[in-house]
N, CA, C and O atoms as a printed pandas DataFrame, in Angstrom:
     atom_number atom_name residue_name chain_id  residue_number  x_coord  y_coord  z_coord
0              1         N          UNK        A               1  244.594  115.924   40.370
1              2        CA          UNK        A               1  243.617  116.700   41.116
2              3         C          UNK        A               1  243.589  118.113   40.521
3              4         O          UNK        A               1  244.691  118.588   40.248
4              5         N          UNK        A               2  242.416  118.919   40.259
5              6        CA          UNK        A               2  242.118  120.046   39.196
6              7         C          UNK        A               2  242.727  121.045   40.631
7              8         O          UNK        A               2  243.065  120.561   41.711
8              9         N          UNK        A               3  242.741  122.343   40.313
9             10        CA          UNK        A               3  243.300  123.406   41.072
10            11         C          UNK        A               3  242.041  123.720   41.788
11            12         O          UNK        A               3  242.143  124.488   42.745
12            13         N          UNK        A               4  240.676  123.178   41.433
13            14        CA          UNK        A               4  239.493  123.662   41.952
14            15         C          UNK        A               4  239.246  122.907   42.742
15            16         O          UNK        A               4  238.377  123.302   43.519
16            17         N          UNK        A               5  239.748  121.621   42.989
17            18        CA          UNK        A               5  239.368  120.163   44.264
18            19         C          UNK        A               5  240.426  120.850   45.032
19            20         O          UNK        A               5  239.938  121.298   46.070
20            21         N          UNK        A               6  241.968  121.162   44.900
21            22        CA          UNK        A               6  242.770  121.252   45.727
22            23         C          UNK        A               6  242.466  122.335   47.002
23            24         O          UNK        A               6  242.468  122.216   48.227
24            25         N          UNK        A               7  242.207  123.438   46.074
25            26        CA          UNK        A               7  241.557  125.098   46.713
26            27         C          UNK        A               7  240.526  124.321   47.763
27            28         O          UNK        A               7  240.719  124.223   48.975
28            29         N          UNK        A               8  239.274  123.736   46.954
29            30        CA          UNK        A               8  238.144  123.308   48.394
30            31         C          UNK        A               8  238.803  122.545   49.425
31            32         O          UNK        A               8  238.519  122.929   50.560
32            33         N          UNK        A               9  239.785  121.348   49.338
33            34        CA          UNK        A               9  240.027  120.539   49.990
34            35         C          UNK        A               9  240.987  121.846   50.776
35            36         O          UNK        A               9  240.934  121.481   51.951
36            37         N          UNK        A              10  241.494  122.638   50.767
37            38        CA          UNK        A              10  242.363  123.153   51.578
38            39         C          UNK        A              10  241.540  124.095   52.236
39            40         O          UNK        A              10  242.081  124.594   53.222
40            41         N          UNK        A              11  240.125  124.582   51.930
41            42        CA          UNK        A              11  239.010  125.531   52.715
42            43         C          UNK        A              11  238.935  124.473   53.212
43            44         O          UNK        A              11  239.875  124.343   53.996
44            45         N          UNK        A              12  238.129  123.365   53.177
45            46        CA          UNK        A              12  237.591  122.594   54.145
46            47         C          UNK        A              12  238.692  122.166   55.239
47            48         O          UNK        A              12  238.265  122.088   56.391
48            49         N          UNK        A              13  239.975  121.895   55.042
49            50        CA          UNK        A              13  240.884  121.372   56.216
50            51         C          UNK        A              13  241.164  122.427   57.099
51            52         O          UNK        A              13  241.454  122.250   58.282
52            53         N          UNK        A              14  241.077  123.601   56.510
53            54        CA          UNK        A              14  241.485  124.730   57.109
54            55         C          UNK        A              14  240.107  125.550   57.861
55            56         O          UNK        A              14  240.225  126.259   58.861
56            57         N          UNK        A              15  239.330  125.390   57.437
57            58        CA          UNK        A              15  237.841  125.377   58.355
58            59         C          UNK        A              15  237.509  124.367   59.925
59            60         O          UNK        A              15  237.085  124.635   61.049
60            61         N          UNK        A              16  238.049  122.933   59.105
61            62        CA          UNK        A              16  238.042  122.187   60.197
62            63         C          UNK        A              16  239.463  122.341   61.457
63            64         O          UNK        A              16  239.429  121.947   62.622
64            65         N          UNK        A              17  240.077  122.707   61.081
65            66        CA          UNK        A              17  241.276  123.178   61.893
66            67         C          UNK        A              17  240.534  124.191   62.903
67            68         O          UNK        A              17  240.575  123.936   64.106
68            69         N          UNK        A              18  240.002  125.088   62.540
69            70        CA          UNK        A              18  239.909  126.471   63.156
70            71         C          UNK        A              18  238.844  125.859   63.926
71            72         O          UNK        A              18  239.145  125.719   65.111
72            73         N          UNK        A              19  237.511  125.392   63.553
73            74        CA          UNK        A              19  236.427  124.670   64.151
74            75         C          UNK        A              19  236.857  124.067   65.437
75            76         O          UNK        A              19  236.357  124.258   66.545
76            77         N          UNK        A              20  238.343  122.947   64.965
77            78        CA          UNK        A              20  238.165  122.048   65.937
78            79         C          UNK        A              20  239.450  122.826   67.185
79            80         O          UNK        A              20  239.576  122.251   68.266
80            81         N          UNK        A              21  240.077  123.762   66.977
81            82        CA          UNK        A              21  241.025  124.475   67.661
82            83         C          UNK        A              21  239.606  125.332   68.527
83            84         O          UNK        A              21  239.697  125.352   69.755
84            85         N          UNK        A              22  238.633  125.856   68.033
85            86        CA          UNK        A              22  238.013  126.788   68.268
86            87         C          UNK        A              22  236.795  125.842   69.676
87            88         O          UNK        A              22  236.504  126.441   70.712
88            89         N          UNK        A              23  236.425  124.815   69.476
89            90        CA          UNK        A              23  235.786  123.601   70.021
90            91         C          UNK        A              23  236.587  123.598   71.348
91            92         O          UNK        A              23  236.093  123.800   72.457
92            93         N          UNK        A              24  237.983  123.323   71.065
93            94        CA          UNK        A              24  238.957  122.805   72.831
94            95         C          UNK        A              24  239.239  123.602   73.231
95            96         O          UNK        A              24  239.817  123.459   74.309
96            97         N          UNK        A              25  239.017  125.404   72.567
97            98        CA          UNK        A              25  239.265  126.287   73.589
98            99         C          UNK        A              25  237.813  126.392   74.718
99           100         O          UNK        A              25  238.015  126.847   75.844
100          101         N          UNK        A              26  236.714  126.046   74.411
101          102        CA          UNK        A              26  236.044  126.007   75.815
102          103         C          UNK        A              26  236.584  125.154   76.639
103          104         O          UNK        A              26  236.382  123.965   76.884
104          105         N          UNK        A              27  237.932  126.643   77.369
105          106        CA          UNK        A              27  238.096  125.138   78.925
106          107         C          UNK        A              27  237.527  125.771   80.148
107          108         O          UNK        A              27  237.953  126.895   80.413
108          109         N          UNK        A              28  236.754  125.311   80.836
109          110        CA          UNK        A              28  235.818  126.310   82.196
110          111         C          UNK        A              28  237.324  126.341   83.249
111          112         O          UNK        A              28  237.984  125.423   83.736
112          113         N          UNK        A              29  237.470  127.844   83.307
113          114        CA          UNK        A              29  238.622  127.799   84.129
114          115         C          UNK        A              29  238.103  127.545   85.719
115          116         O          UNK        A              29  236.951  127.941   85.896
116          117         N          UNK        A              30  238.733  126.976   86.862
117          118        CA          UNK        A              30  238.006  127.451   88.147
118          119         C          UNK        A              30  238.413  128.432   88.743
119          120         O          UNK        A              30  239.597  128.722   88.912
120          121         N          UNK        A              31  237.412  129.069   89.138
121          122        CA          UNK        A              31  237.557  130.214   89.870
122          123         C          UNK        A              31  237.883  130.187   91.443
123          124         O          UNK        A              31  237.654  129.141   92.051
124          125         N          UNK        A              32  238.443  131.368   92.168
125          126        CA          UNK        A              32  238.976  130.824   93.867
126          127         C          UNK        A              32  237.626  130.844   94.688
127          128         O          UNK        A              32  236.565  131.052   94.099
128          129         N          UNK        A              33  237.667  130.648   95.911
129          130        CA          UNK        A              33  236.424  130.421   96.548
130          131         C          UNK        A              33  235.787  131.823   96.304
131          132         O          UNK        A              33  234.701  132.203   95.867
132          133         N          UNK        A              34  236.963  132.460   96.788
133          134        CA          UNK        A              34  236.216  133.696   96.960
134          135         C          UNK        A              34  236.038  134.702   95.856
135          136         O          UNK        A              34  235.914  135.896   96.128
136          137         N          UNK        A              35  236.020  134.263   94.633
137          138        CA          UNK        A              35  235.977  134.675   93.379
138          139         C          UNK        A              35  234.108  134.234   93.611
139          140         O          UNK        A              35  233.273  135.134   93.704
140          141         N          UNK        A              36  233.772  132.948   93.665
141          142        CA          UNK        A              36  233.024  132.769   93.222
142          143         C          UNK        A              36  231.444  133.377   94.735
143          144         O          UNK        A              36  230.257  133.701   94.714
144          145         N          UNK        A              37  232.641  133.174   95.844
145          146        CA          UNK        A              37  231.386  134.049   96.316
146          147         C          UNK        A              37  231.420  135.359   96.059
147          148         O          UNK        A              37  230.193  135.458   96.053
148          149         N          UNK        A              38  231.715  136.261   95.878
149          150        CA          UNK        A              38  231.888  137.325   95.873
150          151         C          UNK        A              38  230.373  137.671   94.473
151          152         O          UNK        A              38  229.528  138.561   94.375
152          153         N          UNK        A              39  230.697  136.449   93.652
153          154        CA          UNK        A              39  229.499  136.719   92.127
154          155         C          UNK        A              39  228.609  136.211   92.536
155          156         O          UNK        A              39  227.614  136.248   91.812
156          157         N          UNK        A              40  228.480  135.435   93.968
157          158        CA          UNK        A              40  227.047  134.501   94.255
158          159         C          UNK        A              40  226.226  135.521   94.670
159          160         O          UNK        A              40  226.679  136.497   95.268
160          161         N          UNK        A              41  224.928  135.375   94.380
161          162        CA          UNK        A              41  223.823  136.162   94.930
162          163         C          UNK        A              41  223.687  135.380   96.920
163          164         O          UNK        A              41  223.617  135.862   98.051
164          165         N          UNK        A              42  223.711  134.185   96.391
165          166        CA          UNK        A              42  223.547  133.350   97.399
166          167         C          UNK        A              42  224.662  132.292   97.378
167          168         O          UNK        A              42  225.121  132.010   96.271
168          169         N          UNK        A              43  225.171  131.653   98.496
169          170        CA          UNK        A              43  225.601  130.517   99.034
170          171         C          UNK        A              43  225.259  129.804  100.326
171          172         O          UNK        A              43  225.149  130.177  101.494
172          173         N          UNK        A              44  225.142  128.760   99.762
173          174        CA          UNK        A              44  224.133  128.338  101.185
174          175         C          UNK        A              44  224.693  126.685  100.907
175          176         O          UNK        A              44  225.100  126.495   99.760
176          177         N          UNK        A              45  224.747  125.466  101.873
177          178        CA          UNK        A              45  224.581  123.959  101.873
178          179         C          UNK        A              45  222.624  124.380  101.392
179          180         O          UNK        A              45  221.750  125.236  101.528
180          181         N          UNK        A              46  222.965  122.790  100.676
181          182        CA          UNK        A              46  221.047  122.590  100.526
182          183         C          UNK        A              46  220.859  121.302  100.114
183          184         O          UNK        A              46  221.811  120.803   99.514
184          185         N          UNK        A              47  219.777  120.558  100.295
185          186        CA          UNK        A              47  219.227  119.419  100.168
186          187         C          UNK        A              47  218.491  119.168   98.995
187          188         O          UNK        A              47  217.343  119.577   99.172
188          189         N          UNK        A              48  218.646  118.653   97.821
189          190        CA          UNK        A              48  217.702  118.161   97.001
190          191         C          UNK        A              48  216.724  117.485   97.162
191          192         O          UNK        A              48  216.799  116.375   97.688
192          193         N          UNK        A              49  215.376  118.115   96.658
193          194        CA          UNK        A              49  213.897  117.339   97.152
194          195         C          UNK        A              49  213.376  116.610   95.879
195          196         O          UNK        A              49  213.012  115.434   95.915
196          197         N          UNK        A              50  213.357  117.447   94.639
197          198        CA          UNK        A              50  213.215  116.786   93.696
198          199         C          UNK        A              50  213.647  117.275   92.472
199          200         O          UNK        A              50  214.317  118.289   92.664
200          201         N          UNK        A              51  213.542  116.959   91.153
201          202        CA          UNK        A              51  213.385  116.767   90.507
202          203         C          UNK        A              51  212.922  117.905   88.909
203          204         O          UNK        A              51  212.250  117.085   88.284
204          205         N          UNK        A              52  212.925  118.641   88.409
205          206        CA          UNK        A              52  212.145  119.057   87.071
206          207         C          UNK        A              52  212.829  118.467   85.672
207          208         O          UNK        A              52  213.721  119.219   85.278
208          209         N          UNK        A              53  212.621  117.275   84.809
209          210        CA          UNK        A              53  212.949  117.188   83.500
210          211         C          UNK        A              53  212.884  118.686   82.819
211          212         O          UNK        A              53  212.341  119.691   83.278
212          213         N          UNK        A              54  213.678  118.510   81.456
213          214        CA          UNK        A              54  213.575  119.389   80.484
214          215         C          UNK        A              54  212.493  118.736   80.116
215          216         O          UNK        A              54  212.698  117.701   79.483
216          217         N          UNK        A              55  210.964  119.152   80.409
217          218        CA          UNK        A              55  210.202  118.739   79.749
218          219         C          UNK        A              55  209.277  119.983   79.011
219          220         O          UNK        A              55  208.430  120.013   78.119
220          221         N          UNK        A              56  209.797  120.781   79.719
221          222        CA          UNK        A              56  208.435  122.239   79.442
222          223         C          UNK        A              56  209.921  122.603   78.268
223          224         O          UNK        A              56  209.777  123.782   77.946
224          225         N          UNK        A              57  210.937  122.150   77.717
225          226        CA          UNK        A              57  211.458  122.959   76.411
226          227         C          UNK        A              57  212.482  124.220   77.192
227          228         O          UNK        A              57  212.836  125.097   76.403
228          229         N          UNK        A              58  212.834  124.336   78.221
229          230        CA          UNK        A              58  213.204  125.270   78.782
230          231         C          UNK        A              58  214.895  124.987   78.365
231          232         O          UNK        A              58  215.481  126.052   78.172
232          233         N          UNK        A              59  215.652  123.917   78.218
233          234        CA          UNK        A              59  216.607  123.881   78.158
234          235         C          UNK        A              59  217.802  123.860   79.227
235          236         O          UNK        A              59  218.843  124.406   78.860
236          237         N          UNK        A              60  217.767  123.228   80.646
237          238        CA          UNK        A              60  217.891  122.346   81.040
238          239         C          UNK        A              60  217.139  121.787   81.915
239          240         O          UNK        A              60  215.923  121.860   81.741
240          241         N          UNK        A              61  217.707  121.030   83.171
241          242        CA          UNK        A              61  216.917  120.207   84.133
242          243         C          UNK        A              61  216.774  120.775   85.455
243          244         O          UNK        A              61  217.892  120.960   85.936
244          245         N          UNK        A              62  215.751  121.158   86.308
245          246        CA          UNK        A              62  215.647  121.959   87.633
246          247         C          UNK        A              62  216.094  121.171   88.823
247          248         O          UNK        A              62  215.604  120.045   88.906
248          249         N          UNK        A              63  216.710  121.444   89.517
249          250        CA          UNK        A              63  216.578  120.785   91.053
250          251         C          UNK        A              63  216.047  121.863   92.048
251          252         O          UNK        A              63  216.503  123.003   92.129
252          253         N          UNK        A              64  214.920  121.305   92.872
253          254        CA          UNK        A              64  214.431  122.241   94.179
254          255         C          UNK        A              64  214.982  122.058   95.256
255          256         O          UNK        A              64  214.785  121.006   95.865
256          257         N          UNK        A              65  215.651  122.855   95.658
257          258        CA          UNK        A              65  216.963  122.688   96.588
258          259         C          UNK        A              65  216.110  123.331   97.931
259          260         O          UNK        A              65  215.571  124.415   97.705
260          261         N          UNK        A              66  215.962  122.841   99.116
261          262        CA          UNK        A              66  215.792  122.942  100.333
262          263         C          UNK        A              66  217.125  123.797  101.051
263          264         O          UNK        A              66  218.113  123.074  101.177
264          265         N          UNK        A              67  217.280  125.030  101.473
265          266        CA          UNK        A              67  218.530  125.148  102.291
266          267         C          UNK        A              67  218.288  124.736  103.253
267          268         O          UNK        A              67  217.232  124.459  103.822
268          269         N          UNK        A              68  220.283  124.612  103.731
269          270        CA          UNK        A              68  219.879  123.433  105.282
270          271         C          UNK        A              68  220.640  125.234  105.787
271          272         O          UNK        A              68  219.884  126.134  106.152
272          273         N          UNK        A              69  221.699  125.370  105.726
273          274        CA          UNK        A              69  222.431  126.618  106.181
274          275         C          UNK        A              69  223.002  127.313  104.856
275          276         O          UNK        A              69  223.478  126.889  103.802
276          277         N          UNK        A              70  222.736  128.567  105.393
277          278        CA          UNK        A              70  222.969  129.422  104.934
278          279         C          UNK        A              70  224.066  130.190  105.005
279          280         O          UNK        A              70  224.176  130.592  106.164
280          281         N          UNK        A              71  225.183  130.701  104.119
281          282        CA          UNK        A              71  226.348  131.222  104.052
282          283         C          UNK        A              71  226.853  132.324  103.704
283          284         O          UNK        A              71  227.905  132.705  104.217
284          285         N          UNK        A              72  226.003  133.275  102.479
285          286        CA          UNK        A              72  225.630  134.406  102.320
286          287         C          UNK        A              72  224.169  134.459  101.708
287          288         O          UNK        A              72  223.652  133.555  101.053
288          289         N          UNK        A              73  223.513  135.849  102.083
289          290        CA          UNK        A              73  222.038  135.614  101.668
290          291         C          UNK        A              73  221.675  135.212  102.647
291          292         O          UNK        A              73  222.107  134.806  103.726
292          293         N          UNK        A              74  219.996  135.521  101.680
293          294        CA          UNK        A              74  219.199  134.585  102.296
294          295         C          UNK        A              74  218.263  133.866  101.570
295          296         O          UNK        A              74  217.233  134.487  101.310
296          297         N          UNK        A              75  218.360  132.450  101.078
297          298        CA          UNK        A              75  217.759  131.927   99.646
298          299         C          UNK        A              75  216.636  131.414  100.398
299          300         O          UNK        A              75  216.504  130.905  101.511
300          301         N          UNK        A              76  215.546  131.833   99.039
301          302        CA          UNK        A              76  214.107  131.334   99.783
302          303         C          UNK        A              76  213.984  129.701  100.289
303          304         O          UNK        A              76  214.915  128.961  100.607
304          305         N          UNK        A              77  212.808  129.453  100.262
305          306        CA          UNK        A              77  212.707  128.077  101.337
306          307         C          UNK        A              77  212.826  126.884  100.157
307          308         O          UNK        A              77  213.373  125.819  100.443
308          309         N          UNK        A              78  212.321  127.107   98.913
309          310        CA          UNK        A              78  212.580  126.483   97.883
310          311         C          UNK        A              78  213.639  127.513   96.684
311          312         O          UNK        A              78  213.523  128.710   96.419
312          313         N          UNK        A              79  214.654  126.483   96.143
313          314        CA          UNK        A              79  214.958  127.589   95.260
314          315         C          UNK        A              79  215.772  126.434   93.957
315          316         O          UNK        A              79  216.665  125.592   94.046
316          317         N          UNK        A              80  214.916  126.942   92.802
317          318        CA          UNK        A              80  215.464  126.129   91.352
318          319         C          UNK        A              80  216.511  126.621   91.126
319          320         O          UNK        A              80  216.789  127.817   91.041
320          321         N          UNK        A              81  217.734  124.935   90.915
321          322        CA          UNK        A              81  219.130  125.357   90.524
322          323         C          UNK        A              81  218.954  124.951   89.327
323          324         O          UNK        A              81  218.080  124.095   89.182
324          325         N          UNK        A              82  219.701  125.415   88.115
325          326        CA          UNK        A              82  219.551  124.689   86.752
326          327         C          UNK        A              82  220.894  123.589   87.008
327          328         O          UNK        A              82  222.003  123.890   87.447
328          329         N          UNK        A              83  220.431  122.311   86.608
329          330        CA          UNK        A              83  222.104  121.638   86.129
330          331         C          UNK        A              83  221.430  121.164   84.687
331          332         O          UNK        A              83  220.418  121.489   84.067
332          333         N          UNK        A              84  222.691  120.077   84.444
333          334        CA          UNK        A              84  221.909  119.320   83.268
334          335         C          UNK        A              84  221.553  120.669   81.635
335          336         O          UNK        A              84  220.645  120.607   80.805
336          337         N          UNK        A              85  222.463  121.502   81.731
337          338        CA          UNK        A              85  222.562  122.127   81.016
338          339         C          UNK        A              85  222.806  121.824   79.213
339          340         O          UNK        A              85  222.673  120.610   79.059
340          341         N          UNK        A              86  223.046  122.364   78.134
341          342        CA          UNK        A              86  223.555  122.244   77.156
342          343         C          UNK        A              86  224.862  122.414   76.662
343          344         O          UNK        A              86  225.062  122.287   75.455
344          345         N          UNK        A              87  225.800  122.693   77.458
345          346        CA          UNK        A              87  226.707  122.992   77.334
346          347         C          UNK        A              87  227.408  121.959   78.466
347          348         O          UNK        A              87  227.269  122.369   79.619
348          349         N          UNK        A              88  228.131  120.698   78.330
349          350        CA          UNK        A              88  228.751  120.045   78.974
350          351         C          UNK        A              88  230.022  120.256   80.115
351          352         O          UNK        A              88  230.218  119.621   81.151
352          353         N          UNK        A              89  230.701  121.236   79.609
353          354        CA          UNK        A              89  231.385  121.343   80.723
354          355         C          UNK        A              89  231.464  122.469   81.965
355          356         O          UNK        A              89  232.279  122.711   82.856
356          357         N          UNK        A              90  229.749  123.208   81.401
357          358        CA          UNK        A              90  229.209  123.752   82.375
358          359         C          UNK        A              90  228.780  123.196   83.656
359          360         O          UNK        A              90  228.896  123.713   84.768
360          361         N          UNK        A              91  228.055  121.605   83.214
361          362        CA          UNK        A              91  227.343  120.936   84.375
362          363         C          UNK        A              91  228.141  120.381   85.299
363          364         O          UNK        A              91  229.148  119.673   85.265
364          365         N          UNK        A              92  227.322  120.964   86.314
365          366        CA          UNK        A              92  228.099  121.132   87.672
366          367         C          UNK        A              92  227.608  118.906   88.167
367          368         O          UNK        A              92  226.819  118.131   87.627
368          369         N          UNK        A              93  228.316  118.772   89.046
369          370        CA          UNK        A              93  228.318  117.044   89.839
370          371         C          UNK        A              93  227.098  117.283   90.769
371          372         O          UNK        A              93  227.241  117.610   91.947
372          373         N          UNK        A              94  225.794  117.088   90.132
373          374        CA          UNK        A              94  224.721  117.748   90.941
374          375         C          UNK        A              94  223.616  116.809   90.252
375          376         O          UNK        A              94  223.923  116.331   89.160
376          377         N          UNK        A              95  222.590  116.559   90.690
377          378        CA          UNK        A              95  222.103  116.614   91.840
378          379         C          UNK        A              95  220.951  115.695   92.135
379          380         O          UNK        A              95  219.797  115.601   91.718
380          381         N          UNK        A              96  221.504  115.217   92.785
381          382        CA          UNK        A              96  220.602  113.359   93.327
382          383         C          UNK        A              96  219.561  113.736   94.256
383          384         O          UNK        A              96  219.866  114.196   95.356
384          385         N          UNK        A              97  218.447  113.591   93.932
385          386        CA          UNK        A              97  217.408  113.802   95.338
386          387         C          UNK        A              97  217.765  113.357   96.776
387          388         O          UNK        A              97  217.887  112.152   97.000
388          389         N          UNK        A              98  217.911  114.127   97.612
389          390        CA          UNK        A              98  218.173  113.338   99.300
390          391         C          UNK        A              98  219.406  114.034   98.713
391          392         O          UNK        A              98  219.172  115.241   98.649
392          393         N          UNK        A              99  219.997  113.889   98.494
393          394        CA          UNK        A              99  221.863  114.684   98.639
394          395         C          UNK        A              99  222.050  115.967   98.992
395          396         O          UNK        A              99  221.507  116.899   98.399
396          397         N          UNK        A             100  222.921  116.117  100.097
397          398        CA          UNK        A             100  223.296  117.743   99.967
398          399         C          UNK        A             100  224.806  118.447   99.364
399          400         O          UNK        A             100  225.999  118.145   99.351
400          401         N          UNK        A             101  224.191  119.231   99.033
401          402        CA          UNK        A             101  225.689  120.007   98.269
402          403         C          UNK        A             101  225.710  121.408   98.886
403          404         O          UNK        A             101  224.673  121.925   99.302
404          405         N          UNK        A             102  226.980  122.056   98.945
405          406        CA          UNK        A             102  227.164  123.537   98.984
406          407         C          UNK        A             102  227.054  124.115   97.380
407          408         O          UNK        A             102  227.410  123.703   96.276
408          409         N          UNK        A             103  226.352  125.303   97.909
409          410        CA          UNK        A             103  225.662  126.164   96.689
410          411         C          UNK        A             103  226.260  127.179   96.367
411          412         O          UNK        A             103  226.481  128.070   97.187
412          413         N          UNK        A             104  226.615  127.242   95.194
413          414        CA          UNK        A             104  227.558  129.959   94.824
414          415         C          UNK        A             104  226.542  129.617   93.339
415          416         O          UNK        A             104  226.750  128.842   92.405
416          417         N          UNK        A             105  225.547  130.438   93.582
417          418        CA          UNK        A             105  224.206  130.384   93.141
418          419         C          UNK        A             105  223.901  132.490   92.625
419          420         O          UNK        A             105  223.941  133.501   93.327
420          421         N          UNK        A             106  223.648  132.298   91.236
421          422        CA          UNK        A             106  223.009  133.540   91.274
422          423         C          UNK        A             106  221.943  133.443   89.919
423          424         O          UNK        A             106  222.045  132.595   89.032
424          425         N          UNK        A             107  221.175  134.236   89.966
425          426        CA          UNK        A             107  219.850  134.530   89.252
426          427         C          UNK        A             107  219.916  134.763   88.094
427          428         O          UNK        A             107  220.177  135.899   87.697
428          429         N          UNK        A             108  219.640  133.486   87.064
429          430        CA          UNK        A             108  219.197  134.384   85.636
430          431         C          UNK        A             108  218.137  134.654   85.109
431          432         O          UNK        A             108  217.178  134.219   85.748
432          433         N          UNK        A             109  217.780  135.422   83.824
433          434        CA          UNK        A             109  217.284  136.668   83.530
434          435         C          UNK        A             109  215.471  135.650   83.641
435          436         O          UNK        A             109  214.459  136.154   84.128
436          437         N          UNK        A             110  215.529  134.553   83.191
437          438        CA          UNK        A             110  214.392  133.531   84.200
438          439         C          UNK        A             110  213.669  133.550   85.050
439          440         O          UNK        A             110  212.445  133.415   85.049
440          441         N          UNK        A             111  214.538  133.761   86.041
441          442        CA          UNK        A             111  214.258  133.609   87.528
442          443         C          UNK        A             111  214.564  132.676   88.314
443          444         O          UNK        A             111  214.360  132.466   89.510
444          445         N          UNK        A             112  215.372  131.832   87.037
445          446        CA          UNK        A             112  216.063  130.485   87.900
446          447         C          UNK        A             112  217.100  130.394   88.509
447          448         O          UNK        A             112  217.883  131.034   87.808
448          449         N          UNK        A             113  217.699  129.983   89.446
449          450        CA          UNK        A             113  219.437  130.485   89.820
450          451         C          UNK        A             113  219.996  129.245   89.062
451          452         O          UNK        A             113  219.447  128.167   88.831
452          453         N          UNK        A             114  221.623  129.834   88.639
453          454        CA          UNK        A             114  222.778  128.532   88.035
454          455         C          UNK        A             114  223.891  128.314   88.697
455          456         O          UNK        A             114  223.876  128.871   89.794
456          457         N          UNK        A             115  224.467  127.961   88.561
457          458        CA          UNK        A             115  225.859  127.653   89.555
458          459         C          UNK        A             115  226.911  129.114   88.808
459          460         O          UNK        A             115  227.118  129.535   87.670
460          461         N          UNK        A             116  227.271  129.425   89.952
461          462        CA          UNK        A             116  228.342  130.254   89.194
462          463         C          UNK        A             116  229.682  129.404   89.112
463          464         O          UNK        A             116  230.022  128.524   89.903
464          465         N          UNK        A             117  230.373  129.847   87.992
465          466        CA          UNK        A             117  231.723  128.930   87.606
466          467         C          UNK        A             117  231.358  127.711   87.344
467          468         O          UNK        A             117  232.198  126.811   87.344
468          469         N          UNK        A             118  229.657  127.404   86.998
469          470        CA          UNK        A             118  229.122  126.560   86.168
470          471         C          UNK        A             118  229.641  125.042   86.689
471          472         O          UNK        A             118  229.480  124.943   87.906
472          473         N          UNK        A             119  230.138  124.011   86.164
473          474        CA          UNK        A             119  230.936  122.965   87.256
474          475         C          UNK        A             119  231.205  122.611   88.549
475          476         O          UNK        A             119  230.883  121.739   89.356
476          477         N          UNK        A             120  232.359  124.210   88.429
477          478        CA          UNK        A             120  232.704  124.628   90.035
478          479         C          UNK        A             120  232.103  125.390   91.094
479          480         O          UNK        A             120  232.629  125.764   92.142
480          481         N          UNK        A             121  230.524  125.632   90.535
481          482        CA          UNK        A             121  229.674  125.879   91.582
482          483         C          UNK        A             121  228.745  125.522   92.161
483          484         O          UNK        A             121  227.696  126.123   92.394
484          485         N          UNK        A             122  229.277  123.871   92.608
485          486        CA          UNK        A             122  228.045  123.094   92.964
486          487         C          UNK        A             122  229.153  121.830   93.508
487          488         O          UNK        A             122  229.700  121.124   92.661
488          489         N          UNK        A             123  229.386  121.651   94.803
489          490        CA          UNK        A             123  229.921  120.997   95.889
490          491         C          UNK        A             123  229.124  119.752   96.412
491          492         O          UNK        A             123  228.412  119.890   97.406
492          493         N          UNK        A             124  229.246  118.188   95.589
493          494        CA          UNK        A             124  228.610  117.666   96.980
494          495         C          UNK        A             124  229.054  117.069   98.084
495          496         O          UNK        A             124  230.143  116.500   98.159
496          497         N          UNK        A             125  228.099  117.184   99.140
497          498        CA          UNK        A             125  228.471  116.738  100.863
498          499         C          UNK        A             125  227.939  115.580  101.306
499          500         O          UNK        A             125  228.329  115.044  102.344
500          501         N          UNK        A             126  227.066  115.133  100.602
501          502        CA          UNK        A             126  226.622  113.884  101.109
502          503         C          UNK        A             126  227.537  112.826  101.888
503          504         O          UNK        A             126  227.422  112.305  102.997
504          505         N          UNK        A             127  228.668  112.696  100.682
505          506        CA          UNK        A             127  229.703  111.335  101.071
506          507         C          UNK        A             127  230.190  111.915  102.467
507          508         O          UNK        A             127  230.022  111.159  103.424
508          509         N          UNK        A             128  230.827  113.274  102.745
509          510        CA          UNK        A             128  231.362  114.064  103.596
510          511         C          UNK        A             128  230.862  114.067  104.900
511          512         O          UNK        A             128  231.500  114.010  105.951
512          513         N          UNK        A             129  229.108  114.173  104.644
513          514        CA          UNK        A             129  228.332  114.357  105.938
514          515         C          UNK        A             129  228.178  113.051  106.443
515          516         O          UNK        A             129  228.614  112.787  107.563
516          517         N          UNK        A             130  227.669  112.290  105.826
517          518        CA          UNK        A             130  227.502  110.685  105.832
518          519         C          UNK        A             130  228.562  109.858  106.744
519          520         O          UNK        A             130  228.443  109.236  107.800
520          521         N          UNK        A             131  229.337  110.048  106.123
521          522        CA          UNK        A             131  230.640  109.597  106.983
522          523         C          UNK        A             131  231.471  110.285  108.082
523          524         O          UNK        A             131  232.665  110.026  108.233
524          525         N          UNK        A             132  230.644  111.379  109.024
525          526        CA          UNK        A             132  230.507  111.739  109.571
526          527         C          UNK        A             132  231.894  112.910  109.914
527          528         O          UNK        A             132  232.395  113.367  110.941
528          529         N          UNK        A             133  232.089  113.029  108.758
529          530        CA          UNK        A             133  233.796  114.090  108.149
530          531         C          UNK        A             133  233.485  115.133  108.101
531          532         O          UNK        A             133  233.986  115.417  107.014
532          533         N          UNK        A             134  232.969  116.113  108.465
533          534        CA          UNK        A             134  232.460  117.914  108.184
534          535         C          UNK        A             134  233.697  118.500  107.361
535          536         O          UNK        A             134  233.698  119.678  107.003
């Protein structure tokens, strides 16, 4: 092997090292409750009505969330959560039409709200309420 294959082969392993070290450091830490209300614009329980695909290119998927109660704030009568994001271990366990979840919700530069603590800011209650467990 020439001194000029060895040199690349040792950039490239050593690129992919750093790449793939650099890759598993996104770990979404969770934040305490009150970490994350404290950054919510809003928290509220809310009901999913429907639906927006990434279809308009926006980069992710909308849900129009109905509040049922309200916890801090006061979130309008409809209000777009983003899930379904690009970034995977942002997306929060969200959001089935008819389901309700608790919301720590704040506004980006859009106008859309996201989960704060991304994952960990989006609670669902369905199974909870359903089975009649508060």
């Amino acid at each position: 092997m020439t001194i000029l294959k060895k040199t690349l082969l040792t950039v490239i392993l050593a690129a992919f090292s750093i790449f793939m070290s650099s890759a598993s450091c996104y770990e979404l830490k969770q934040q305490s409750l009150e970490e994350k209300a404290s950054k919510s614009e809003f928290v509220f329980i809310g009901s999913v009505t429907r639906i927006i695909k990434n279809t308009q290119n926006f980069g992710y998927d909308l849900a129009i969330i109905t509040p049922v109660e309200a916890l801090k704030g006061a979130p309008p009568k409809d209000i777009r959560i983003i899930f379904n994001g690009t970034i995977p271990e942002d997306q929060p366990n969200c959001c089935t039409p008819g389901n309700t979840y608790l919301f720590f919700v704040s506004k980006n530069p859009k106008g859309d709200y996201y989960p704060v603590n991304g994952r960990y800011g989006i609670y669902p209650l369905s199974t909870i309420i359903k089975n009649g467990k508060r």
